[in-house]
C-alpha positions as CSV (number, residue, x, y, z in Angstrom):
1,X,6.4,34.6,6.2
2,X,10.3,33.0,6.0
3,X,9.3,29.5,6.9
4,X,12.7,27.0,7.1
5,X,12.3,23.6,6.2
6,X,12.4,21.3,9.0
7,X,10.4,23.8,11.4
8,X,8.3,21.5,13.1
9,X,9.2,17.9,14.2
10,X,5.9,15.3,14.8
11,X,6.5,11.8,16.2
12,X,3.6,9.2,16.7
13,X,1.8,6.4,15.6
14,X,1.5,5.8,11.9
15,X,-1.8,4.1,11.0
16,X,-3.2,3.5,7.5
17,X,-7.0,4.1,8.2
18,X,-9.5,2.0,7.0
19,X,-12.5,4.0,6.9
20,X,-16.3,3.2,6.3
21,X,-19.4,4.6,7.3
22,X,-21.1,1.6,9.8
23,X,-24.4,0.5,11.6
24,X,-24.4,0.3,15.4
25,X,-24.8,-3.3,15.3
26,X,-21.4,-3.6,13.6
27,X,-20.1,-1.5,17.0
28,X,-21.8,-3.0,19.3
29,X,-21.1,-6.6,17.8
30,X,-16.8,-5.5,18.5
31,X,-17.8,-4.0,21.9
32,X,-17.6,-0.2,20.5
33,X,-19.4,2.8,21.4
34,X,-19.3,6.0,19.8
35,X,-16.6,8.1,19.5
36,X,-14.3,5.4,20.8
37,X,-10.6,5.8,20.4
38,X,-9.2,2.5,21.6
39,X,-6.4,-0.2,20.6
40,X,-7.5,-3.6,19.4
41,X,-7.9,-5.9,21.8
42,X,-8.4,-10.3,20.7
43,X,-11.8,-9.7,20.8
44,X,-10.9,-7.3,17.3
45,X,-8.7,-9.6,15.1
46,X,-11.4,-10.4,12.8
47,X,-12.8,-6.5,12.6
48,X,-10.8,-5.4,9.8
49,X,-11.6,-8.3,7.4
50,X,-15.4,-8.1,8.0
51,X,-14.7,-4.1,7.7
52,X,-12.9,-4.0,4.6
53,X,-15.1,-7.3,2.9
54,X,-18.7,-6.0,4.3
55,X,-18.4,-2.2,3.5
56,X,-17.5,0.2,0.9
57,X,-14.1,1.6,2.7
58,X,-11.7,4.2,1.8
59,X,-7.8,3.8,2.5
60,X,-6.0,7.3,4.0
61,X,-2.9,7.7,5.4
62,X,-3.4,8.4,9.1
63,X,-2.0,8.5,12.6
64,X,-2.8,11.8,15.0
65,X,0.0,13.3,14.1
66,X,0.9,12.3,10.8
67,X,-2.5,13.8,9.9
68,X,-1.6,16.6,11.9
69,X,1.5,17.4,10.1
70,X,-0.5,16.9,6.4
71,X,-3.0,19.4,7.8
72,X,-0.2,22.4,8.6
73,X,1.8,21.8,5.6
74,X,-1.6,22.1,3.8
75,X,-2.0,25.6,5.5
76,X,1.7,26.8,5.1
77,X,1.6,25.7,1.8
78,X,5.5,25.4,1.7
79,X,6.9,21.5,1.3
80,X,9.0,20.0,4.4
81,X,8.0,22.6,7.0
82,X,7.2,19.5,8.9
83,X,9.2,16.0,9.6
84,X,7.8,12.7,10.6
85,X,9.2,10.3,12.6
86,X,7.1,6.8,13.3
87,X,7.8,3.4,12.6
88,X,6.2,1.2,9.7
89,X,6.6,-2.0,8.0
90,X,8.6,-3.1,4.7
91,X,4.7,-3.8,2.7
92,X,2.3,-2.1,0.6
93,X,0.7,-0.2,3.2
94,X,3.8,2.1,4.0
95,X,4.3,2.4,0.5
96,X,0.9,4.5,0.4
97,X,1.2,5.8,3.4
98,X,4.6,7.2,1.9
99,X,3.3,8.6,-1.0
100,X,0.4,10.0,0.4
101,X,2.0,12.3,3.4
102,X,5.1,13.4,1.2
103,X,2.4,14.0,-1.9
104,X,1.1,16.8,1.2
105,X,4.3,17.9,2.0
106,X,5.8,15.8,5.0
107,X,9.0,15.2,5.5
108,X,9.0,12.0,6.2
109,X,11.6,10.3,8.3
110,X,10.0,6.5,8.6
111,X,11.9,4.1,10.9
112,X,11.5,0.5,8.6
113,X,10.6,-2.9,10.7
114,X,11.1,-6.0,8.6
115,X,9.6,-8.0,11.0
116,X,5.8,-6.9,11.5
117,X,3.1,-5.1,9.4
118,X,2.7,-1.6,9.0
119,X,-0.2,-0.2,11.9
120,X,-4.2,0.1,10.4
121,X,-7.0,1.9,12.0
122,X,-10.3,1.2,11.7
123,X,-12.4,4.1,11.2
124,X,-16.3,3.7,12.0
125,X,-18.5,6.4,10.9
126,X,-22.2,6.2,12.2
127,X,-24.5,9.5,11.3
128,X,-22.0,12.5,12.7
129,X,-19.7,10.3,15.0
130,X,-16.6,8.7,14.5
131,X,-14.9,5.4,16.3
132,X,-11.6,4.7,16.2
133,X,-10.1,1.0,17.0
134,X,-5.8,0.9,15.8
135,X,-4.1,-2.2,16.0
136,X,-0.3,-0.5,16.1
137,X,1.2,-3.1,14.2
138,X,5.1,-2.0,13.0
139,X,3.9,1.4,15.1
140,X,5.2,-0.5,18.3
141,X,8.2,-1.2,17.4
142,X,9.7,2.4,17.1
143,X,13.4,2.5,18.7
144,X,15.3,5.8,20.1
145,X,18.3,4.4,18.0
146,X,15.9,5.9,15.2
147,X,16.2,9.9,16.7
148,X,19.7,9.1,17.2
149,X,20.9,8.3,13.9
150,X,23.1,11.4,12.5
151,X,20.9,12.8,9.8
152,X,18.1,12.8,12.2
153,X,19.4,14.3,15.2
154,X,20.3,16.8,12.9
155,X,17.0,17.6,12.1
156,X,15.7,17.1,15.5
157,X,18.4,19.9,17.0
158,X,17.8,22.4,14.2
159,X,13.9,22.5,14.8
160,X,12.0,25.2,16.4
161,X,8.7,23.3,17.4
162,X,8.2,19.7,19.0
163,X,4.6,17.6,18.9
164,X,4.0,14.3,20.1
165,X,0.8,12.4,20.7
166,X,-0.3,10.7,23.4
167,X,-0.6,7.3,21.8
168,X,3.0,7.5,21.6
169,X,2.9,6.9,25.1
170,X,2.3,3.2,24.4
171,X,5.0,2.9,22.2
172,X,8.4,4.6,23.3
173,X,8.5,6.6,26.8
174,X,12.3,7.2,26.3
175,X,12.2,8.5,22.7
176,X,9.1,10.6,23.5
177,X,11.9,12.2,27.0
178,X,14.9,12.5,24.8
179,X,12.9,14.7,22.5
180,X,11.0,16.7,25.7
181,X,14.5,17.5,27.1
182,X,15.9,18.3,24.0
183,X,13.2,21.1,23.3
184,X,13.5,22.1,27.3
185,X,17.8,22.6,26.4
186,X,17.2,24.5,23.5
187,X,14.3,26.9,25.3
188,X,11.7,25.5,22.5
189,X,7.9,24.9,22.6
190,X,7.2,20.8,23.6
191,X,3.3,20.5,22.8
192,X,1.2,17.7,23.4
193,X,-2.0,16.1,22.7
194,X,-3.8,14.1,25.5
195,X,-5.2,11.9,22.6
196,X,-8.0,9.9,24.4
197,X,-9.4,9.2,27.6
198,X,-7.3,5.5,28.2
199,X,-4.3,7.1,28.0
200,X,-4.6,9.3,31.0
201,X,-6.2,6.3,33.1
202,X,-3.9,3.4,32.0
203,X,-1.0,5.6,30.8
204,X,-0.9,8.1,33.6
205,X,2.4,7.2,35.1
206,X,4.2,7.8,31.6
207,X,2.0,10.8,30.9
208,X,3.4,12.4,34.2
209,X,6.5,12.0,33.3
210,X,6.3,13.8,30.5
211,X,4.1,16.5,31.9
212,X,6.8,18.7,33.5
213,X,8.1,19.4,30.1
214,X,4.7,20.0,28.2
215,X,4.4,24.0,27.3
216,X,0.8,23.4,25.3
217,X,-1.1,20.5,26.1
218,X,-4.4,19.9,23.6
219,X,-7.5,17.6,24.7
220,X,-11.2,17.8,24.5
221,X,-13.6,17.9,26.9
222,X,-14.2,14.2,27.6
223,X,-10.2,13.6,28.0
224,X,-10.4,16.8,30.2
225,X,-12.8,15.5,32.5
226,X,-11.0,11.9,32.4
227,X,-7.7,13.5,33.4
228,X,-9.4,15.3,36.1
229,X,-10.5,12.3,37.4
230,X,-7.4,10.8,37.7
231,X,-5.5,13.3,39.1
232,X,-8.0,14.0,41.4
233,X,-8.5,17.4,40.6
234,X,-12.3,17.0,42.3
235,X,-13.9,19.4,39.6
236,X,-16.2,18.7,36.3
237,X,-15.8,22.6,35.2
238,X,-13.5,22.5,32.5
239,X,-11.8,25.9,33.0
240,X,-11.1,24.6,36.1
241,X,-9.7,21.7,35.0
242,X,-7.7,23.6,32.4
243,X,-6.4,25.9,35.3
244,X,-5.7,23.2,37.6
245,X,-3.5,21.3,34.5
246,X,-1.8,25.0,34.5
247,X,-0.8,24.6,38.5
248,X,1.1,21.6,37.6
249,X,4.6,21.1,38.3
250,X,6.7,22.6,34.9
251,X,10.5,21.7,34.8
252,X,12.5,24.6,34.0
């Protein structure tokens, strides 16, 4: 398979995950259940110390997509298939999470922040479940200057594919647009990922916005059921839901 460099563009949230495997006490003591996906809140500034000074933790370069991305390239087995675009910050952590994505193949196109820390995730494994609490750090601070810059519009015209999480949607609404109608102009697939059930019931205005331009949506089943919720969809069966989603309004 010809495979050009540059195929796919990814643009999210990138997180340096903390991960360790955790007691429910340790969940329940940060208001967590299991299989949370959730943004730190105050009541999770002191979660990361206890994490990484209580428990045995390993450090991986994460973020939906990012991890995404490392997964494909591992499958096409070609270097720079995929680009990255997210904001980090000028430390330590970006460094790694640097070397670890281009190690797998990325190409990655970081936007630097001087200003604030690059974005961790705390990872909570109890028996075969997995909680997930980001705080988005330098992640928040991504600006559409960045996809505007010369050498990165290039790349962004010249590719065939386009994926963005829904995290992003707390992050950039206009980048995430710029990108959606770019792919619509040049007839190419926009795909994204509902991510977690908050962001289709406190980000539901955004996500709508985007919607009209989405050609491949991904969720599970509890998202699924969450966005059928809020859109009123008055049904629990998921290929229902799924059929309903296909119903909705698609710009052309």
């Amino acid at each position: 398979m010809d495979l050009k460099e540059n195929l796919l563009i990814g643009m999210g949230n990138p997180l340096l995950d903390i991960s360790s495997v955790v007691d429910k006490e340790f969940l329940a003591k940060y208001d967590m259940n299991e299989n949370d996906a959730i943004l730190a809140s105050e009541k999770h500034k002191n979660l990361y110390a206890e994490l990484t000074e209580e428990y045995l933790v390993e450090y991986i370069a994460g973020g939906s997509v990012q991890n995404t991305l490392r997964v494909a390239q591992w499958l096409l087995e070609k270097p720079k298939v995929t680009v990255y675009f997210g904001c980090v910050g000028e430390d330590d952590y970006s460094k790694i999470l640097y070397e670890k994505a281009t190690t797998d193949g990325v190409n990655v196109r970081y936007q630097y922040n001087s200003t604030t820390p690059t974005g961790t995730c705390a990872v909570l494994i109890t028996n075969h479940n997995r909680s997930l609490c980001a705080n988005l750090g330098s992640a928040n601070c991504f600006t559409i200057d960045h996809i505007n810059k010369p050498e990165n519009k290039k790349i962004l015209d010249g590719a065939q594919y386009y994926y963005v999480s829904g995290f992003f949607l707390t992050v950039n609404l206009q980048s995430i647009l710029e990108v959606a109608k770019l792919a619509l102009a040049r007839n190419r697939p926009f795909i994204m990922n509902l991510s977690a059930p908050f962001i289709c019931q406190f980000y539901k205005e955004p996500l709508m916005q985007v919607m009209p331009y989405v050609d491949i949506l991904f969720g599970n089943e509890t998202e699924a059921l969450t966005f059928s919720v809020e859109q009123n969809f008055e049904t629990k069966d998921l290929k229902e839901i799924a059929l309903k989603i296909c119903t909705l309004t698609k710009t052309k």
